[in-house]
N, C-alpha and C positions, 0 to 999 in steps of 0.2 A: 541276306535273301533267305527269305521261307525254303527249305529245304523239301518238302510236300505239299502238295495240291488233294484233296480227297476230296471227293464226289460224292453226294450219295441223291440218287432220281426217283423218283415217283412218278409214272409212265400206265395208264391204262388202255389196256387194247379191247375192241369189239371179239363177237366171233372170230376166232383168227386160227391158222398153223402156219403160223413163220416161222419153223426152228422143227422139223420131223426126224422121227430116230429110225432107224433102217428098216420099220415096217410102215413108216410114213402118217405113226401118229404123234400126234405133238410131244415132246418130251415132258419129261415132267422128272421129278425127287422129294424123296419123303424127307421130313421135314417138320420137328413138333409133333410127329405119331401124326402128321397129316399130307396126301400129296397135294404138292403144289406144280402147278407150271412152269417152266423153266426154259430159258433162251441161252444157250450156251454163248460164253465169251467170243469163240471164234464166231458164230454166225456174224454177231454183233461187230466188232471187228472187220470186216470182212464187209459188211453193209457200208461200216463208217468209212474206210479205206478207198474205198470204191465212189463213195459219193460224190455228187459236184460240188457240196460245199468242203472239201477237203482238196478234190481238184481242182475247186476255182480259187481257194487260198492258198496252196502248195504246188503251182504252178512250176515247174522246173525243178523241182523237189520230191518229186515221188519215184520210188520203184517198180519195177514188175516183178511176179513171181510168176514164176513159169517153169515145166520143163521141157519147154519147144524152142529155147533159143537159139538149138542148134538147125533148128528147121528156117527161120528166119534167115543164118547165115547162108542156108545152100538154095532159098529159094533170091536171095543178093547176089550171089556169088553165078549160080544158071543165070539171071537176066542179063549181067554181062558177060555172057558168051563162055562162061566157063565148061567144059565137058561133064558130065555130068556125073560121073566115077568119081571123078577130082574135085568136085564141088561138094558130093557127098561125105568122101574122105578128111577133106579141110574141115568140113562144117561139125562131123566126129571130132575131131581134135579140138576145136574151140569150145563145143557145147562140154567137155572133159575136162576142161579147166574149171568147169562150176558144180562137178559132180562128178560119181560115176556115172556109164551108158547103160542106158537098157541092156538086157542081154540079146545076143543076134539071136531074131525065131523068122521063121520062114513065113511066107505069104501066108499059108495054110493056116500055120498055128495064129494068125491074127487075124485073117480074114483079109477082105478087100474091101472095108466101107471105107468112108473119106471121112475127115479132119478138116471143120470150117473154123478157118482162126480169125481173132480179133480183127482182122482186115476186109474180113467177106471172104478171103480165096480159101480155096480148099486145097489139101493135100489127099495122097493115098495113108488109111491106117499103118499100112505098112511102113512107109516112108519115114510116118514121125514117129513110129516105135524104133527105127534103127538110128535117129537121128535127136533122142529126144535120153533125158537122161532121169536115175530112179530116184530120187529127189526132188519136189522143188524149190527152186534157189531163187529170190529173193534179192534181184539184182538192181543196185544202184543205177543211178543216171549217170555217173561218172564211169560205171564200167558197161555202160550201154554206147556212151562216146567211144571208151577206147575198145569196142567189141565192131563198130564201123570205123574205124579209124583202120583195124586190122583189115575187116576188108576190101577197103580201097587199098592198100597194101600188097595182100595178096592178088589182086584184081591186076595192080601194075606193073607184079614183078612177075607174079605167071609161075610162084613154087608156093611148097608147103610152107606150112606157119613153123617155125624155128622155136625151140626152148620160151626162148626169149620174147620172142609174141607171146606165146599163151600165159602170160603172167599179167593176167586180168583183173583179179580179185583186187579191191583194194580196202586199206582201213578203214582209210579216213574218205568221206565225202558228204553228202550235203540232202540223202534221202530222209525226210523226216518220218516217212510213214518206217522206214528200217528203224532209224532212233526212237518211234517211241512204241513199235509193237517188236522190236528184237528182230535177230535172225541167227540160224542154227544149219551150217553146213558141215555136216560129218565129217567129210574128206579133208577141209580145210579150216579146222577149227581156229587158226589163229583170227580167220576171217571173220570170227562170229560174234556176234553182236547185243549184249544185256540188254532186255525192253525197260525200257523207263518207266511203260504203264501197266500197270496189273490191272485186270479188267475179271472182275467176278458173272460167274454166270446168275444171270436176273432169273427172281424167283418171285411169285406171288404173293401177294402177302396174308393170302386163306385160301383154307383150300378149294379144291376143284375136283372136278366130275368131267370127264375125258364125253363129247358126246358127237353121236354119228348123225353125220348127214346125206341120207338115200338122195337119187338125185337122174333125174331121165332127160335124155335130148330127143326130139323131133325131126323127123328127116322129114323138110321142106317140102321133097317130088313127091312122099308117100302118100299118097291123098285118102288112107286110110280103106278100103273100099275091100281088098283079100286080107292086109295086115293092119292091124288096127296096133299092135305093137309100140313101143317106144323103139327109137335107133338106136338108141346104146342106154343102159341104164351104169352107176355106180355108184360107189360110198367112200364117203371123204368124211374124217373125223376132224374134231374141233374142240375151243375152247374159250374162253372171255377170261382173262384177270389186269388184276392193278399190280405192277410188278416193281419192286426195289431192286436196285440199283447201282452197285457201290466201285470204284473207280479210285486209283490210287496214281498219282504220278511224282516220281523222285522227279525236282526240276533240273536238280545241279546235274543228274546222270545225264537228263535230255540234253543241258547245254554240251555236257563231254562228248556224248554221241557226237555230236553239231559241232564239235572243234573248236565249239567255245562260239559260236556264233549264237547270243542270246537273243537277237533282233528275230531270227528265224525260228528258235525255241518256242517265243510267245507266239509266235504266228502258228507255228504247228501245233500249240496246248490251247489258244483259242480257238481252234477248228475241229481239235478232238472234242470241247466241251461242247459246242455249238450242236456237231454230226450227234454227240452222246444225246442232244435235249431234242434233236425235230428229225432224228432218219429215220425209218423203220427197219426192220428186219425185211428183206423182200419174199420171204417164202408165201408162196399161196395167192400173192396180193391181188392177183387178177379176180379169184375167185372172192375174196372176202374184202378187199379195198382197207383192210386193218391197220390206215395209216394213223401215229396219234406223235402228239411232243408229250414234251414233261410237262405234267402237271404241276409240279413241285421239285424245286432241286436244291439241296442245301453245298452249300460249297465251305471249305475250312483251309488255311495255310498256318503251316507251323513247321517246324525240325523235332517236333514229339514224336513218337513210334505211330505209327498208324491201326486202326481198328475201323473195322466195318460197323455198322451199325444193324448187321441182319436180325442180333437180339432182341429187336423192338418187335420181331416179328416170329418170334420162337411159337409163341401160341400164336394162332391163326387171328385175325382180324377176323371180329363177329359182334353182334348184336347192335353196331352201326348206330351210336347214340347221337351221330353228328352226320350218319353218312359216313360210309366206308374210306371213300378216301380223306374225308377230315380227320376221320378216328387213328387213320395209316397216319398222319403228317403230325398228331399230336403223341401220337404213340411212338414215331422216329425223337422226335425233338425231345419229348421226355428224358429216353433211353442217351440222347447226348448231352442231357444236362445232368442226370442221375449218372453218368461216368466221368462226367467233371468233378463231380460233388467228390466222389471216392477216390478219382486218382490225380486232380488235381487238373487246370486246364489244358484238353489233349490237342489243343490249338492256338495256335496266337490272336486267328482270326478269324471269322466267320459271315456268312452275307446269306441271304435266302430271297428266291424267287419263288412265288409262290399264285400262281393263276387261276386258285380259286376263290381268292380275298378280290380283287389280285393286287401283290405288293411286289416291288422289284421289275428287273427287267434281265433278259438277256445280253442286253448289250452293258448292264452293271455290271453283270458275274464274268464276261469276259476282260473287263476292265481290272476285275480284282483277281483274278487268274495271271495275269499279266504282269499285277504290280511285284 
């Protein structure tokens, strides 16, 4: 068996800010004396995780990451009549086996808004800051069972959780999204988990010009007559590139995560490839609809060391003799045939889709992901 999986996509977005850095304009990094565009890993990640083609393949296979899981225990634990001292206290204790707690701060220092959680119901801020822990932990389905399993437990015995309940965490089980993106609990490292996929932050592949877009709404009732004014005016920044794309997957670590279950493996690695070729990034989407797939994806399997191919793209893509993204997909493919040439072939095997010819299919490159 192929010992790596390596990815590399070619992906062009419209207008878009799917990926904003903490003053909410699109990120970006220099790059060839040029800046470029840039979608960090985690967004990406985090888009693919989440999607339905990752939930509708890994059905009973996924985790949650959260640090509210001690809120779900006390809001189980109150609907069956538990008091509500004793509900909070149990549900500290459980949620403490996956982390440390926040620290106890008063109404005051947190305020009084509420917390709508994945269910629709709301809690008090308060609540889930004394109930919620400073971490979060990235919890299996296997320790999701045995985290209800305790609650019916304590529900029927009517005491605290014992030593011996809170021994939740477990090694081995069956989340794939933990197997191939890792997990990392400080408190309980033995618990923690090597990701199988390295996932490069996407970067453009020329550069870019960050650009602002002024922007007024109409208030309907105004019928313009004392105020002729706009209702709200603002400015939202943007940008358009063709962005590369590089993706590494150890297979053999995914089977190990998986316990050796490689039926599950393939199913998890053909859903990251899939999520990787047609998700988007969700930032902004209302306002710009910046949905796109790969243009272009070159896929490789070998037990050679692995290398990205970002050097195709050191100097910026420009003068567009073919069209920029012909020029992007002759200038990747180059770059891996001129690194075979010198260090001999850094693959055993390779397959290309490519939807501007179009040659190839999606459903080929998960076929050879697989084999």
């Amino acid at each position: 068996m192929s010992r790596f999986i390596q990815l590399h996509l070619l992906t062009s977005y419209p207008p878009a800010n799917l990926n904003r850095d903490d003053l909410g304009r699109p990120k970006t990094a220099e790059m060839g004396g040029a800046k470029r565009l840039r979608i960090s890993s985690q967004s990406l990640k985090r888009a693919w995780r989440t999607s339905e083609v990752m939930e509708n393949a890994l059905k009973g296979h996924q985790g949650v990451r959260t640090k509210l899981m001690g809120v779900e225990v006390y809001k189980a634990l109150r609907a069956k009549g538990i008091k509500e001292n004793q509900a909070k206290d149990w549900a500290r204790k459980v949620a403490a086996a996956f982390g440390k707690l926040e620290d106890d701060k008063t109404t005051e220092e947190i305020g009084v808004e509420e917390v709508i959680l994945a269910d629709g119901s709301r809690v008090s801020k308060a609540l889930a800051k004394t109930l919620s822990i400073k971490q979060l932990a990235h919890i299996s389905p296997e320790e999701r069972q045995a985290i209800d399993a305790l609650i019916a437990t304590l529900i029927e015995r009517g005491s605290e959780p014992t030593d011996e309940d809170l021994r939740l965490l477990r090694e081995k089980h069956s989340a794939a999204d933990i197997a191939l993106f890792g997990r990392m609990l400080a408190d309980s490292p033995r618990y923690n988990m090597e990701a199988a996929a390295q996932v490069a932050h996407a970067i453009s592949v020329h550069k870019v010009a960050i650009e602002d877009d002024f922007f007024t709404a109409v208030d309907d009732l105004n019928q313009g007559k004392d105020d002729v004014g706009a209702g709200h005016m603002g400015e939202t920044e943007f940008a358009a590139g063709l962005f590369y794309l590089y993706l590494c997957i150890n297979k053999e670590l995914l089977i190990e995560n998986l316990n050796g279950d490689k039926a599950l493996a393939d199913q998890a690695l053909a859903a990251l490839v899939e999520a990787a070729a047609t998700v988007a990034p969700t930032g902004k989407q209302n306002s710009f609809a910046s949905r796109a797939r790969a243009s272009f994806m070159l896929a490789e399997r070998g037990s050679q060391q692995p290398r990205s191919l970002s050097v195709a793209f050191l100097n910026p893509v420009s003068g567009y003799k073919n069209g920029m993204l012909a020029d992007a997909i002759q200038a990747l493919l180059e770059t891996r045939n001129n690194m075979d040439q010198v260090y001999g072939d850094c693959a055993d095997a390779c397959l290309a889709m490519d939807a501007v010819k179009p040659e190839g299919s999606l459903q080929a490159m998960l076929d050879f992901v697989r084999e």
